[in-house]
DRENDO-1510 file (C-alpha; in Angstrom, 1 decimal, always signed):
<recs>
REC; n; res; u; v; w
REC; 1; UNK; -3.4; +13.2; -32.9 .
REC; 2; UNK; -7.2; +13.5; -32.5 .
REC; 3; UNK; -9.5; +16.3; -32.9 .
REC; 4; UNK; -13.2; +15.9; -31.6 .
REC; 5; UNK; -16.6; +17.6; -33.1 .
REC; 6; UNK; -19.6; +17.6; -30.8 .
REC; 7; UNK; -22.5; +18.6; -32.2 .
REC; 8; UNK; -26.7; +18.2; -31.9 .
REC; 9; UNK; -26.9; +20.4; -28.5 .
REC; 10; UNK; -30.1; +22.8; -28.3 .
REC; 11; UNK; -33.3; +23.9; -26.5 .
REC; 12; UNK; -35.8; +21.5; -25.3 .
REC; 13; UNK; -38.8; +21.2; -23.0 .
REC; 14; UNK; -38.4; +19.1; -19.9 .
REC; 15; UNK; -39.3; +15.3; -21.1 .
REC; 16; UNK; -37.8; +15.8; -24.5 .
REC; 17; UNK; -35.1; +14.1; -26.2 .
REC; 18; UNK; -31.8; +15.1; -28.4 .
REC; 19; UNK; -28.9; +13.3; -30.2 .
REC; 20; UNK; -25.7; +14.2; -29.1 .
REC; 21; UNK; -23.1; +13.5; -32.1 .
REC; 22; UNK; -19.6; +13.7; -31.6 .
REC; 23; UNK; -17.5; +13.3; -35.0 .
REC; 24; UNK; -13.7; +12.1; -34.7 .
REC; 25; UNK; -10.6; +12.0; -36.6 .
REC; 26; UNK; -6.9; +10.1; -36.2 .
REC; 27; UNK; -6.2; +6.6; -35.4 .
REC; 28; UNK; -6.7; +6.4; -31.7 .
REC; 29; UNK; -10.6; +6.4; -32.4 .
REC; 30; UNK; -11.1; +2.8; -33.1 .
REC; 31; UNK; -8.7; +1.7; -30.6 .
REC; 32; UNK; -9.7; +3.3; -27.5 .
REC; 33; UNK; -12.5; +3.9; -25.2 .
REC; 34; UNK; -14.8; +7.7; -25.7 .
REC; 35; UNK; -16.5; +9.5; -23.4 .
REC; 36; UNK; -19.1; +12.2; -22.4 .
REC; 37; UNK; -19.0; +15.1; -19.9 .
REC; 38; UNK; -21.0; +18.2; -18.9 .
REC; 39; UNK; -20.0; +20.9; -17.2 .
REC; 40; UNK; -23.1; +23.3; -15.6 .
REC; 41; UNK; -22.5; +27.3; -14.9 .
REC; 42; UNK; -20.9; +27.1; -11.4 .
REC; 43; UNK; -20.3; +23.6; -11.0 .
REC; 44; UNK; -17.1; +21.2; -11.7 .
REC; 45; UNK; -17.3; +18.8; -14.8 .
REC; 46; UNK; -18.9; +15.8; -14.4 .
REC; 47; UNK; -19.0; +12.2; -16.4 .
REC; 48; UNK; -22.2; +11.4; -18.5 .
REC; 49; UNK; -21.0; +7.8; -20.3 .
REC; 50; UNK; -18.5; +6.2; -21.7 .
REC; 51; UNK; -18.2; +3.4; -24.6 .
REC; 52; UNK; -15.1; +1.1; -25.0 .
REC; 53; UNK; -14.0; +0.1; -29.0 .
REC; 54; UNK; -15.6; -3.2; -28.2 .
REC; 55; UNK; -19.7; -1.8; -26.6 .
REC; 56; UNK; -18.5; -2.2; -23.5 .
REC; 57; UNK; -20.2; +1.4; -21.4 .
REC; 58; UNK; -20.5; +3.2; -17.9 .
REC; 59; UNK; -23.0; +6.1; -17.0 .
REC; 60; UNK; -23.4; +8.2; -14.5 .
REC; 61; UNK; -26.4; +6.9; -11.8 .
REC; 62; UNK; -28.1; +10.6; -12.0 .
REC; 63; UNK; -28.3; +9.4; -16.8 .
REC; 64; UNK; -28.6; +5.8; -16.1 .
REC; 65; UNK; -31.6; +4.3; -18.0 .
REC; 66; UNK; -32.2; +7.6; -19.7 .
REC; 67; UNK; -29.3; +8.3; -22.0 .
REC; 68; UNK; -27.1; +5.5; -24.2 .
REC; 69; UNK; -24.2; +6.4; -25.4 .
REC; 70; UNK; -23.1; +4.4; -29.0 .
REC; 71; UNK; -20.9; +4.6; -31.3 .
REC; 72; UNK; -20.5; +3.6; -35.4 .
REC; 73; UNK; -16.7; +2.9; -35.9 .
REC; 74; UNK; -17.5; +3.0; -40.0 .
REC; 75; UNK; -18.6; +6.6; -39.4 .
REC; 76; UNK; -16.1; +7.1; -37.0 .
REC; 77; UNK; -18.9; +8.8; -34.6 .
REC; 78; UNK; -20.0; +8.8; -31.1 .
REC; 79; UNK; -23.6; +9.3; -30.1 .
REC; 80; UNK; -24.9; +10.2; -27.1 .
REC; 81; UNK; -28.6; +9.8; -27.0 .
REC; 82; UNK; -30.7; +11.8; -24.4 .
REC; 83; UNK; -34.2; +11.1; -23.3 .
REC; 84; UNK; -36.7; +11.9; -20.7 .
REC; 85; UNK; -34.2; +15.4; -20.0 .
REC; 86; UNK; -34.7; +17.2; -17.1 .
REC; 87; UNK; -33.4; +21.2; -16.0 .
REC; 88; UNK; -30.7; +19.4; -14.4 .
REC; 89; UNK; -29.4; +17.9; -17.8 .
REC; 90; UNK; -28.9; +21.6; -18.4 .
REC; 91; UNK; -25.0; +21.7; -19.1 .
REC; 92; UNK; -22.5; +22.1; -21.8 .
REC; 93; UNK; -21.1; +18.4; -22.5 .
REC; 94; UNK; -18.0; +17.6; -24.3 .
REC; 95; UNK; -17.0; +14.6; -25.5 .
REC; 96; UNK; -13.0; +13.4; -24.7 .
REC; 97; UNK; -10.8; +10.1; -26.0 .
REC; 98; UNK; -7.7; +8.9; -23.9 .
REC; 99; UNK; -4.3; +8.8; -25.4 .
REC; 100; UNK; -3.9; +5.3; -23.6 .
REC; 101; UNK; -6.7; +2.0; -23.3 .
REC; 102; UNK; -9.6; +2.0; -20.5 .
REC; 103; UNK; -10.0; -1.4; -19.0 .
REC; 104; UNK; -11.9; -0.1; -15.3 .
REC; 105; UNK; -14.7; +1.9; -14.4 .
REC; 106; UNK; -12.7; +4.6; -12.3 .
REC; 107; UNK; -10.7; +5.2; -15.7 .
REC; 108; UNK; -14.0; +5.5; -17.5 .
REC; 109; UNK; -15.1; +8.5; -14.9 .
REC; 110; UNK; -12.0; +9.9; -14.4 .
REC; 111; UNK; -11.7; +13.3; -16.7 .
REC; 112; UNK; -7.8; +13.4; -16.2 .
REC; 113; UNK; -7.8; +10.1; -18.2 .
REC; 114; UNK; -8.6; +11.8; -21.4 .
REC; 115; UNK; -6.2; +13.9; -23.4 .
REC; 116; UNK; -8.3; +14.8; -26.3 .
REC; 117; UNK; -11.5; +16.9; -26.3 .
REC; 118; UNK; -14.0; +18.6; -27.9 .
REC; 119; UNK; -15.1; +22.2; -28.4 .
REC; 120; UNK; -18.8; +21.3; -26.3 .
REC; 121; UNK; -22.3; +21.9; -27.5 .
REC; 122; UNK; -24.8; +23.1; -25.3 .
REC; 123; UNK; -27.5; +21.6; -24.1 .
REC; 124; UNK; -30.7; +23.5; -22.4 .
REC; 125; UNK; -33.4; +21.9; -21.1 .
REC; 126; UNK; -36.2; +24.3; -20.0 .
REC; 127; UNK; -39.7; +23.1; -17.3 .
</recs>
């Protein structure tokens, strides 16, 4: 079993930054991949990044080379750092672990992969 804590979420002005934190219990942690989604009013859920056990990560294109996602096995936490946000960052994001190894990128993306997630933080980002 794994239970998932996001936290860090709030109000910032266009061109800011925030932390994204996402702490984790059970022994699947350190053995599998962990991701980030968002989910806007309106609009379906959408992958943000993912991180396998070893550094390997995906993003999205529309976060590429503004966000990094990271993680500190010791701490057993999962970062997600935002810069440079824009209105459209605007979302609620989880963050989700799989039951079972990731080893492509369509696995990485794919939200039905992940059996574990957490409550979701919100983030709103403001012009």
């Amino acid at each position: 079993q794994v239970q998932l804590v996001e936290s860090g979420g709030g109000l910032v002005q266009a061109g800011g930054s925030l932390r994204l934190s996402c702490a984790a219990s059970g022994r699947t942690f350190n053995n599998y991949a962990m991701g980030w989604f968002r989910q806007a009013p309106g609009k379906e859920r959408d992958f943000v990044a993912a991180i396998t056990n070893s550094g390997r990560t995906w993003y999205a294109d529309s976060v590429k080379g503004r966000f990094t996602i990271s993680r500190d096995n010791a701490k057993n936490t999962v970062y997600l750092q935002m810069n440079s946000l824009k209105p459209e960052d605007t979302a609620v994001y989880y963050c989700a672990a799989p039951r079972r190894p990731i080893f492509t990128t369509a696995q990485a993306k794919d939200g039905d992969v992940y059996e574990y997630w957490g409550q979701g933080t919100q983030v709103t980002v403001s012009s």
